[in-house]
C-alpha positions as CSV (number, residue, x, y, z in Angstrom):
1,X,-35.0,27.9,21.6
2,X,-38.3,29.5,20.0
3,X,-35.6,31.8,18.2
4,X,-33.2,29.1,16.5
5,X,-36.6,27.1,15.5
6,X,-37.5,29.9,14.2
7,X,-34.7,30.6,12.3
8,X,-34.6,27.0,11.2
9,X,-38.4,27.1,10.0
10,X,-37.3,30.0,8.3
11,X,-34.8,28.6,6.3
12,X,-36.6,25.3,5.9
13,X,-39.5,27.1,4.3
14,X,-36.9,28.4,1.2
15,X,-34.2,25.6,1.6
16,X,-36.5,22.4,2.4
17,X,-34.1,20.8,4.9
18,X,-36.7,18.8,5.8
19,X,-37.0,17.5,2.7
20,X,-33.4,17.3,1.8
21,X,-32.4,15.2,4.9
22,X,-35.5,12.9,4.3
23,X,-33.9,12.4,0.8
24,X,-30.3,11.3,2.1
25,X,-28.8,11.2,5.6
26,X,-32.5,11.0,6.7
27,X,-33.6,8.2,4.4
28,X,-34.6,4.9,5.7
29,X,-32.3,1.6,5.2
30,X,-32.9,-2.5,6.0
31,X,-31.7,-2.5,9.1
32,X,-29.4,-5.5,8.2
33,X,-27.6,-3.3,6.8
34,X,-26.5,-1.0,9.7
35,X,-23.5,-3.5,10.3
36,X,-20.2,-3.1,10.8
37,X,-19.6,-4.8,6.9
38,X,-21.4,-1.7,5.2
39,X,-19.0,1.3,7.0
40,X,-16.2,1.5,4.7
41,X,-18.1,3.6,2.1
42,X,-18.9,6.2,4.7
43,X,-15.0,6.1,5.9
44,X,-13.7,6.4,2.4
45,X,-15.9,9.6,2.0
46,X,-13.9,10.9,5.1
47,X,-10.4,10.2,3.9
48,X,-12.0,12.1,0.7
49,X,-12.7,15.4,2.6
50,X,-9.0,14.9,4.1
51,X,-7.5,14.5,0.4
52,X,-9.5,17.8,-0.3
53,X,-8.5,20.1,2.3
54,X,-5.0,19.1,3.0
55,X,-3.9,18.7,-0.6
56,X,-5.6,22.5,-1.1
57,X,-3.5,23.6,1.8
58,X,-0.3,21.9,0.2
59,X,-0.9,23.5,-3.3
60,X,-0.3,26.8,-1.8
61,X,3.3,26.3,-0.9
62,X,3.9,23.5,-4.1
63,X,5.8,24.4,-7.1
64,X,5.2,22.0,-9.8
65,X,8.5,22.5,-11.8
66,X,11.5,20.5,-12.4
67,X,13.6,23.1,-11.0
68,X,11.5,23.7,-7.6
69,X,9.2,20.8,-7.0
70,X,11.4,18.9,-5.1
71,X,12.6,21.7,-2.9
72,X,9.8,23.1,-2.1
73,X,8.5,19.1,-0.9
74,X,11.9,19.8,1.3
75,X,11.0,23.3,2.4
76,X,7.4,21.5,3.7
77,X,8.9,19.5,5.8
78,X,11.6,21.2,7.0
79,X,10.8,24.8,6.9
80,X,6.8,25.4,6.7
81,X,5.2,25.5,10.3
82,X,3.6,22.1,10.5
83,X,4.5,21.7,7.0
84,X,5.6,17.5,7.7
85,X,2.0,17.3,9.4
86,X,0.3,18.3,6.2
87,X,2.5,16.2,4.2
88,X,1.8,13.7,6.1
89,X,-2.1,13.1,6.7
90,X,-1.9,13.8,3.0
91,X,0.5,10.9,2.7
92,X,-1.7,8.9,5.0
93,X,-4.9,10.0,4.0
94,X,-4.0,8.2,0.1
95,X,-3.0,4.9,1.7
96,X,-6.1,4.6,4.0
97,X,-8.1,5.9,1.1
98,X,-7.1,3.2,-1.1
99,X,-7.3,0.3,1.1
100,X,-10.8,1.3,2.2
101,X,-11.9,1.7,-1.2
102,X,-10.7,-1.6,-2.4
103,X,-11.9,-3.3,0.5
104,X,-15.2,-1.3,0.1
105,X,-15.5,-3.4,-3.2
106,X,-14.5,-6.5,-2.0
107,X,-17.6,-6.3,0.2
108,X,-19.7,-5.4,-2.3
109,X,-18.3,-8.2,-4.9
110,X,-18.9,-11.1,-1.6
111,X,-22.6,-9.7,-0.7
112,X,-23.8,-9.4,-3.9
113,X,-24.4,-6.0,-3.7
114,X,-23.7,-5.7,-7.3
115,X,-26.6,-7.8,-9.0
116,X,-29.8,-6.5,-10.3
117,X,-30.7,-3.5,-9.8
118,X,-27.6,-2.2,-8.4
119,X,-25.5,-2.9,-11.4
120,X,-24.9,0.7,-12.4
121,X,-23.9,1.2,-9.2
122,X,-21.4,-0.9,-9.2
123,X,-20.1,0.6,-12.7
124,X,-20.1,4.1,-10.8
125,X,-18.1,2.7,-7.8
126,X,-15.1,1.2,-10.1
127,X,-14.9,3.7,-11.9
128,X,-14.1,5.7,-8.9
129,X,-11.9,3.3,-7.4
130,X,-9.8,4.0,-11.2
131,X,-9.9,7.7,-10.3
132,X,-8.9,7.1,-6.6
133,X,-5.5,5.2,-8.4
134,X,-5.0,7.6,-10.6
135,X,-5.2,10.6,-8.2
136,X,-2.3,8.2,-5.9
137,X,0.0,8.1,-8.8
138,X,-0.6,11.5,-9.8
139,X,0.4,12.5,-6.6
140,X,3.7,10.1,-6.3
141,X,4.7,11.8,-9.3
142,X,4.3,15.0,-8.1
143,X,7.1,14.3,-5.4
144,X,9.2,14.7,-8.4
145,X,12.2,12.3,-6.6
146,X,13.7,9.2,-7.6
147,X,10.4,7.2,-7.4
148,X,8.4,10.0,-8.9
149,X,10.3,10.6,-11.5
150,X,10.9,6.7,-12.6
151,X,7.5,5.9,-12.2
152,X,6.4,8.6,-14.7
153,X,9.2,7.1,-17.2
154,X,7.4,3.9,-16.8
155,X,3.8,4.9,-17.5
156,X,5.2,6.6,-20.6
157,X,6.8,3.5,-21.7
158,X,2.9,1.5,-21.0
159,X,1.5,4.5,-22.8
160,X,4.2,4.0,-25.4
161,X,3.3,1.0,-26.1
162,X,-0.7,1.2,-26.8
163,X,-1.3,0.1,-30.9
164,X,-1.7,2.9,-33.2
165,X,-2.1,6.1,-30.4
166,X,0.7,5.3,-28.5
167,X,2.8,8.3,-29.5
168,X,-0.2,10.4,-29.4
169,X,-0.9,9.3,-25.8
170,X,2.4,9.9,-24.5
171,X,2.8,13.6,-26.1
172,X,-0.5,14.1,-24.6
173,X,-0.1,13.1,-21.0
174,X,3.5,14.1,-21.1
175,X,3.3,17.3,-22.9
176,X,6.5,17.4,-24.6
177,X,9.0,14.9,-26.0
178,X,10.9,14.3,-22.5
179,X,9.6,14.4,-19.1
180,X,9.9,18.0,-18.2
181,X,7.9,21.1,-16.5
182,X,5.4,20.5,-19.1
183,X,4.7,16.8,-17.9
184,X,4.5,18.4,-14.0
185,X,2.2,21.3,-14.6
186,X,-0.1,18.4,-16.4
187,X,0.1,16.1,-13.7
188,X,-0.3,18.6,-11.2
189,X,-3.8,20.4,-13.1
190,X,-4.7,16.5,-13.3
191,X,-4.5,16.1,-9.6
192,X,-5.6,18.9,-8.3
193,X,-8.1,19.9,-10.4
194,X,-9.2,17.4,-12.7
195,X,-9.0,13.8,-10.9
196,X,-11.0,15.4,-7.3
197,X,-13.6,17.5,-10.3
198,X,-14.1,13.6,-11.8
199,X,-14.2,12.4,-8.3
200,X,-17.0,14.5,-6.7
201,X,-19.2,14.3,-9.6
202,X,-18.9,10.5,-9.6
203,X,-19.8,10.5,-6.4
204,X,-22.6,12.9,-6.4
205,X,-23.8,10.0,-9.1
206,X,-22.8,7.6,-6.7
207,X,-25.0,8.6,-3.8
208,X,-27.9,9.5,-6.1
209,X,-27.9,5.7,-7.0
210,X,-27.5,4.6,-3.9
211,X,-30.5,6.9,-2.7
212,X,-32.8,5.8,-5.9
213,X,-31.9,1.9,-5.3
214,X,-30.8,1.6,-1.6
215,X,-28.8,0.3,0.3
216,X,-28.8,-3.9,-0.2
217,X,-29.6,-5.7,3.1
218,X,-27.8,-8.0,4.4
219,X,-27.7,-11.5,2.3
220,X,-29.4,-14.7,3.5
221,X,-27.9,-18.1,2.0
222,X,-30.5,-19.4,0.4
223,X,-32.7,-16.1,-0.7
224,X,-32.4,-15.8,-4.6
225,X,-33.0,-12.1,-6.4
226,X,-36.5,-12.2,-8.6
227,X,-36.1,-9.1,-10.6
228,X,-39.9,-9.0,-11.2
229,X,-40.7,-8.4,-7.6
230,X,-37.1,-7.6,-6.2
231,X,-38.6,-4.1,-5.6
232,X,-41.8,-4.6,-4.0
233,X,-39.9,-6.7,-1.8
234,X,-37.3,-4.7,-0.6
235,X,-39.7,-1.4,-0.2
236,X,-42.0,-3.9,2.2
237,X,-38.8,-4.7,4.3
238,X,-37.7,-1.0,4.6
239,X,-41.0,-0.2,5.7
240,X,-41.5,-3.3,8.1
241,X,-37.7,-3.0,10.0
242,X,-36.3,-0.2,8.1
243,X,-34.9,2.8,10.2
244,X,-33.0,6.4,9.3
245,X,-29.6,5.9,8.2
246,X,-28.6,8.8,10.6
247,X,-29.2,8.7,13.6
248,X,-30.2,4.7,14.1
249,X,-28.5,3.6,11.4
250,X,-25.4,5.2,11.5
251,X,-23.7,4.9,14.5
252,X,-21.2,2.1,13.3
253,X,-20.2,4.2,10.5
254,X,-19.4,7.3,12.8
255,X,-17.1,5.0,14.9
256,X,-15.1,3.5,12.4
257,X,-14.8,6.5,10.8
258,X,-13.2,8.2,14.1
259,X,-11.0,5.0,14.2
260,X,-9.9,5.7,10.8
261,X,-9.5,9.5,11.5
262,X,-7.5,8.8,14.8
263,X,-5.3,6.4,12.6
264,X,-4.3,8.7,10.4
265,X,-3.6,11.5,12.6
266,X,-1.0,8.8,14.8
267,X,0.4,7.3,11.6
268,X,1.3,11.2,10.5
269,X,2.6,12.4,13.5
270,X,4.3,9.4,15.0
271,X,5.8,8.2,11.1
272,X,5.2,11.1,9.2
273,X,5.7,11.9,5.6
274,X,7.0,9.8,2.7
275,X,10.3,11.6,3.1
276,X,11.4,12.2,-0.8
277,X,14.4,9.6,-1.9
278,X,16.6,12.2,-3.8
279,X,15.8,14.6,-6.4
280,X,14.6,13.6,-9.5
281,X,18.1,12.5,-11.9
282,X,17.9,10.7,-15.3
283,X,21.2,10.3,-15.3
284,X,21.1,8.2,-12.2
285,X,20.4,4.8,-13.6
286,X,22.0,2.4,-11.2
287,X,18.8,3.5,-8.8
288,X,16.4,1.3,-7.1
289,X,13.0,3.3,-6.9
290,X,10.4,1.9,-5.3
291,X,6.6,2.8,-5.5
292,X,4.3,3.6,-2.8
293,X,2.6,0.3,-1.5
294,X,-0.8,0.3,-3.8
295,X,1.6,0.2,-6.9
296,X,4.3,-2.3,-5.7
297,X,2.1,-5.4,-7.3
298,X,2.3,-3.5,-10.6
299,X,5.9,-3.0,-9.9
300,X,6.6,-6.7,-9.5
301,X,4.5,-7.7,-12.1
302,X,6.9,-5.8,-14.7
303,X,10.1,-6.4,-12.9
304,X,9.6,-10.2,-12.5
305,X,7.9,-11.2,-15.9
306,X,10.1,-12.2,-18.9
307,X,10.9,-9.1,-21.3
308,X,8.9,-10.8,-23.9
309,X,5.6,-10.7,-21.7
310,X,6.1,-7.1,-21.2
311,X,4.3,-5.1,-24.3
312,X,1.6,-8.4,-24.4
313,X,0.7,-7.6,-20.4
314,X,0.4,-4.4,-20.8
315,X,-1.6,-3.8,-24.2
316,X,-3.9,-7.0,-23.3
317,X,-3.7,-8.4,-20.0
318,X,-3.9,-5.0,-18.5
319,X,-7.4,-3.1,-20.5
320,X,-8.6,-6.9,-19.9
321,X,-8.5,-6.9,-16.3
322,X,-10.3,-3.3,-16.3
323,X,-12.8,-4.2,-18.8
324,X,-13.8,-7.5,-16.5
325,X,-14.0,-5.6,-13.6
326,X,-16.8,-2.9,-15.5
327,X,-18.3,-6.4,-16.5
328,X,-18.7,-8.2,-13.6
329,X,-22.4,-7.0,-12.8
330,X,-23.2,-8.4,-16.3
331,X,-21.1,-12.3,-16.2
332,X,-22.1,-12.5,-12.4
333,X,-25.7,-12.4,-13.2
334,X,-27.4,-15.3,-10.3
335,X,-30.0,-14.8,-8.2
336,X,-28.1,-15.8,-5.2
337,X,-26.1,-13.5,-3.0
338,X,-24.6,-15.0,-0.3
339,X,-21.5,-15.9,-0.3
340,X,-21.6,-19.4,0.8
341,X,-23.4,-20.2,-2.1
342,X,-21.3,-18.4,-4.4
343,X,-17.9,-20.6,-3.6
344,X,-16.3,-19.1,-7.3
345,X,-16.6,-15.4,-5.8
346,X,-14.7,-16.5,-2.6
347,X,-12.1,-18.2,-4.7
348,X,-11.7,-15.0,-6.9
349,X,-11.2,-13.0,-4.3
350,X,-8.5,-15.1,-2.1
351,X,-6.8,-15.6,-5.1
352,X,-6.5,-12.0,-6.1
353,X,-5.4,-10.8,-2.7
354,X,-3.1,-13.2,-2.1
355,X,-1.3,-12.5,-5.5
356,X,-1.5,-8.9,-4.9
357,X,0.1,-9.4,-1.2
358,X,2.8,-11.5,-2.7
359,X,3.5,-9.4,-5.3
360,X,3.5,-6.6,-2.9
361,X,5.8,-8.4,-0.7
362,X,7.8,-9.1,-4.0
363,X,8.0,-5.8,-4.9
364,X,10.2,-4.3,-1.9
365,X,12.6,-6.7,-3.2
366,X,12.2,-7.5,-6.9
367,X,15.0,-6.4,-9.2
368,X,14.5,-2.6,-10.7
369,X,12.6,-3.1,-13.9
370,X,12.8,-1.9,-16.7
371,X,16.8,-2.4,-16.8
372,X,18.0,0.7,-17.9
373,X,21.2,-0.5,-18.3
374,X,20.4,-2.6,-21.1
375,X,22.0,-1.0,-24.0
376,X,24.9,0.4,-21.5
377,X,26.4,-2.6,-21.0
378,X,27.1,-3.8,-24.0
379,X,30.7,-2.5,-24.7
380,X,31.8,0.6,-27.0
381,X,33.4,-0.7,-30.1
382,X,37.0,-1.4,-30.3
383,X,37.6,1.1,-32.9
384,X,36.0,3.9,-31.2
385,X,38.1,3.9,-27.7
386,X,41.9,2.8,-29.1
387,X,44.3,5.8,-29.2
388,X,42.2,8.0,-27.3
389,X,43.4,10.2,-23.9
390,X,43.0,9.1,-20.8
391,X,40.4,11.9,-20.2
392,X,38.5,10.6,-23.5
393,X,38.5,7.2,-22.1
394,X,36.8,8.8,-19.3
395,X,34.2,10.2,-21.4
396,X,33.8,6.7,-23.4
397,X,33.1,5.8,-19.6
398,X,31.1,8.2,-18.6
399,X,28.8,7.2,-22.0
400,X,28.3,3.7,-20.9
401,X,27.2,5.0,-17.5
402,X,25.0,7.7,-17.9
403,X,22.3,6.1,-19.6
404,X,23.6,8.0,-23.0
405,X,23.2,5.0,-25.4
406,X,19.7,4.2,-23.7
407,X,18.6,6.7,-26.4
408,X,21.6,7.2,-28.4
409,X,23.2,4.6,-30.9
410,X,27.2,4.3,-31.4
411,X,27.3,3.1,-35.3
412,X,23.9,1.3,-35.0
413,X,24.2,-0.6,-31.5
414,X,21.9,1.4,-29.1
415,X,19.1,2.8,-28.7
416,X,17.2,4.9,-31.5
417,X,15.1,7.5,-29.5
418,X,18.1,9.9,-30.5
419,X,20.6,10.3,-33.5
420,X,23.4,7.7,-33.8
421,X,26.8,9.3,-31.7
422,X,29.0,7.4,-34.5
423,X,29.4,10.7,-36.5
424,X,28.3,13.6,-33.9
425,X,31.7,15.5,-34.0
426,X,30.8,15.9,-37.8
427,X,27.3,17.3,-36.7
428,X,28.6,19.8,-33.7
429,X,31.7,21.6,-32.6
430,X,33.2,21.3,-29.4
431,X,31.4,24.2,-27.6
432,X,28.1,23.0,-29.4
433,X,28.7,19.5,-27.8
434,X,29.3,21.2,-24.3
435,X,25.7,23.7,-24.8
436,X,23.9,19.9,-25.8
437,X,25.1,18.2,-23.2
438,X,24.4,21.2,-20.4
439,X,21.3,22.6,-21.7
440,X,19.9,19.9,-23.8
441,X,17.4,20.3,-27.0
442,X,14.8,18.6,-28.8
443,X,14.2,15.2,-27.2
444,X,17.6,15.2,-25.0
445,X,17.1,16.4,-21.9
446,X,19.6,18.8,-19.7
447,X,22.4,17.1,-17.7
448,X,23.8,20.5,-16.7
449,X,22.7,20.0,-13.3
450,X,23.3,16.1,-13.2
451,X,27.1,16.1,-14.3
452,X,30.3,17.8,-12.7
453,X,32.4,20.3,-14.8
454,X,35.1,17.2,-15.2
455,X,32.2,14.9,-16.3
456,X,30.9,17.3,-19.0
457,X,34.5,18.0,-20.4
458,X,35.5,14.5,-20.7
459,X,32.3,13.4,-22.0
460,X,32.3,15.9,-24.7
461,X,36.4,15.5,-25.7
462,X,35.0,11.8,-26.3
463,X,32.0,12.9,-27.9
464,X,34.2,15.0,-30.2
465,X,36.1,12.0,-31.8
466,X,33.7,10.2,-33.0
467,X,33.7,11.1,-36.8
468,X,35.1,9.2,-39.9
469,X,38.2,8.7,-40.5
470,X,38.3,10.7,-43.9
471,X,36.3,13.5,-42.3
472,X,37.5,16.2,-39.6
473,X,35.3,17.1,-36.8
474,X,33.3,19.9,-36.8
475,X,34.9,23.7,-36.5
476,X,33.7,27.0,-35.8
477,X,33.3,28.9,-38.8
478,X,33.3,32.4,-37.3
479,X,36.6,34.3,-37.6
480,X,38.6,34.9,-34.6
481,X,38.0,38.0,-32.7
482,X,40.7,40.1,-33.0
483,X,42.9,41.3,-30.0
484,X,41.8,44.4,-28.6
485,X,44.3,47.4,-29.5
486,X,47.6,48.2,-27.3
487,X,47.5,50.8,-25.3
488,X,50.8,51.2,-24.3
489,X,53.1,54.1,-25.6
490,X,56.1,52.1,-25.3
């Protein structure tokens, strides 16, 4: 024993450990507030340092391209040794990490804990709980299947739709005109690296708040905040029936903590991962994608609103809510704390939840929104499908269902992301329509590995009609190679 206190001395004379665990763990707190309302900041923090090491252990074996992310999500579950596992206290790990931090805040908004002179904190703490959102989504998207993949289509359409930098904003998160490796390796460096860098320095801030202001104690109905002597007051009850957050203080938070550990261990070995819903096909557009749960509100929202609310919920409504949430420190600004007096904060709060659960609820089986069959089904015109072949009939079909005029137009009735189809066979030959379709260019993506051989040649012998009447299609202007030499005697 004289040897390890002398080792510890030691160190403490060059590294202040004393002094450093005075200044955190060690520091003293009201002891109102070691209650079993004040532990889900602590568990967060632990579903953190999960996030951290499993998602470090996952970006060994991950592959964030179009051509391999999905696979190697297959070849974790199904090949890796204990692969699934990691997948799935990752998987796990998110979900309890959201729902603590959310109802972390919800705590915080009921007690109080926000007023004067904790209103930074509270500034800190959403903006962390925006971080912790966006490191979920990055993350879904990473999956790269069916749900990945449509719900990176529909950030880029909110992006999209932001006045003045919309375009600018979607080049920038997307990183090319379509959703493509670029998009991945972005959202990949965002997740890994970028989102947890944000995160831990937040926090760092966090705690250093927490620290300079402490921890509020428990409210009493009845006890209003004076800012003049809020202070004095609070350092006279930390000193009268204040005690260390760790030990004393801390034992509630180290048992929900292992409750929350234990949970997410059972939930990823007795449910396991979110098992991937199909690799990721824009062709696919009769598909019903769902998000993971923190998102299916969002989901609903957009699925269930009238098309006209759409670009007004998203541009206003949306900043709004974010913008009253950095604000509610400064419009909540009462002396009073306890709930019971502050009937408005308990109304806010049922009524949030309960529309998020609803939604929620709404949004396992709420139509798939945006409908990306909305210019598909309005028919070809007449003139452009009588007297073809049955196998350009097929291709006319194979138009209407493979989301083509979603971004192409046939003589003005479509969609303008690409050039009007009216007149392609003018624009390309035959081969050059079959290298378009399979490898793609520009904007248009690459169907190659999203449409049979059959599909490509009859989409393309349709493709290749469509020119004016007084104008032939397209040939290639190359001369004919000529055939090789005989060499036969006879």
């Amino acid at each position: 024993m004289k040897i390890f206190a002398s080792i510890y001395q030691w160190l403490d004379d060059r590294l202040a450990l004393g002094r450093l665990y005075d200044q955190s763990i060690g520091h003293r707190i009201p002891a109102s507030a070691s209650s079993w309302f004040y532990v889900f900041g602590s568990a967060t923090l632990a579903c953190l340092a999960i996030q951290l090491v499993t998602g470090t252990c996952l970006a060994l074996v991950y592959v964030p391209s179009p051509e391999f992310a999905y696979a190697s999500i297959e070849y974790l579950d199904y090949t890796q040794p204990f692969g699934w596992l990691l997948r799935g206290l990752h998987f796990w790990g998110s979900n309890f990490m959201v729902a603590l931090v959310t109802i972390h805040m919800i705590q915080v908004f009921l007690f109080g804990a926000y007023k004067y002179p904790r209103e930074l904190t509270w500034v800190v703490g959403s903006t962390l709980f925006l971080c912790v959102i966006a490191m979920a989504f990055t993350g879904q998207g990473l999956r790269f299947d069916q749900d990945g993949y449509w719900g990176l289509e529909i950030v880029m359409s909110i992006l999209g739709r932001i006045p003045f930098v919309g375009m600018e904003a979607t080049h920038l998160v997307q990183g090319s005109p379509i959703i493509s490796g670029a998009t991945l390796s972005r959202f990949f460096t965002i997740h890994v690296f970028v989102v947890p860098a944000v995160i831990i320095s937040l926090l760092v801030i966090h705690i250093r708040l927490v620290l300079l202001m402490g921890i509020s104690e428990y409210p009493v109905a009845g006890k209003k905040i004076d800012p003049e002597t809020y202070r004095e007051d609070y350092e006279k009850l930390v000193e009268r029936t204040g005690e260390r957050l760790m030990p004393e203080g801390g034992g509630k938070d180290l048992v929900f903590t292992a409750l929350i550990l234990t949970a997410i261990v059972t939930c990823a070995v007795v449910i396991g991962p979110k098992i991937p819903n199909g690799p990721a096909d824009p062709s696919l557009i009769h598909t019903v994608p769902r998000p993971d749960f923190y998102f299916l509100s969002l989901f609903a929202v957009f699925a269930l609103m009238p098309p006209y609310m759409e670009s007004f919920s998203i541009v206003y409504l949306l900043p709004l809510s974010i913008v009253i949430l950095f604000a509610v420190p400064f419009i909540s600004r009462g002396q009073e704390r306890h709930w019971s007096k502050r009937p408005g904060a308990i109304i806010t709060v049922v009524l949030v939840m309960t529309s998020l659960v609803i939604l929620a609820y709404e949004g396992l089986t709420s139509p798939w929104s945006p409908h990306m069959n909305a210019w598909s089904g309005v028919p070809i015109q007449p003139q452009f499908v009588q007297g073809r072949t049955p196998l350009e009939h097929v291709g006319a079909t194979i138009v209407q269902g493979k989301q083509c005029r979603n971004c192409h137009s046939i003589d003005g009735t479509g969609g303008k992301r690409g050039p009007d189809l009216s007149g392609v066979a003018t624009r390309l030959t035959y081969n050059q329509l079959v290298r378009q379709v399979l490898q793609g260019d520009g904007n248009m993506p690459a169907f190659g590995r999203h449409l049979s051989p059959y599909e490509v040649t009859a989409l393309v012998s349709f493709l290749h009609t469509l020119h004016p009447e007084n104008e032939p299609p397209s040939q290639n202007s190359a001369p004919e190679a000529a055939p090789p030499l005989s060499t036969d005697p006879y």
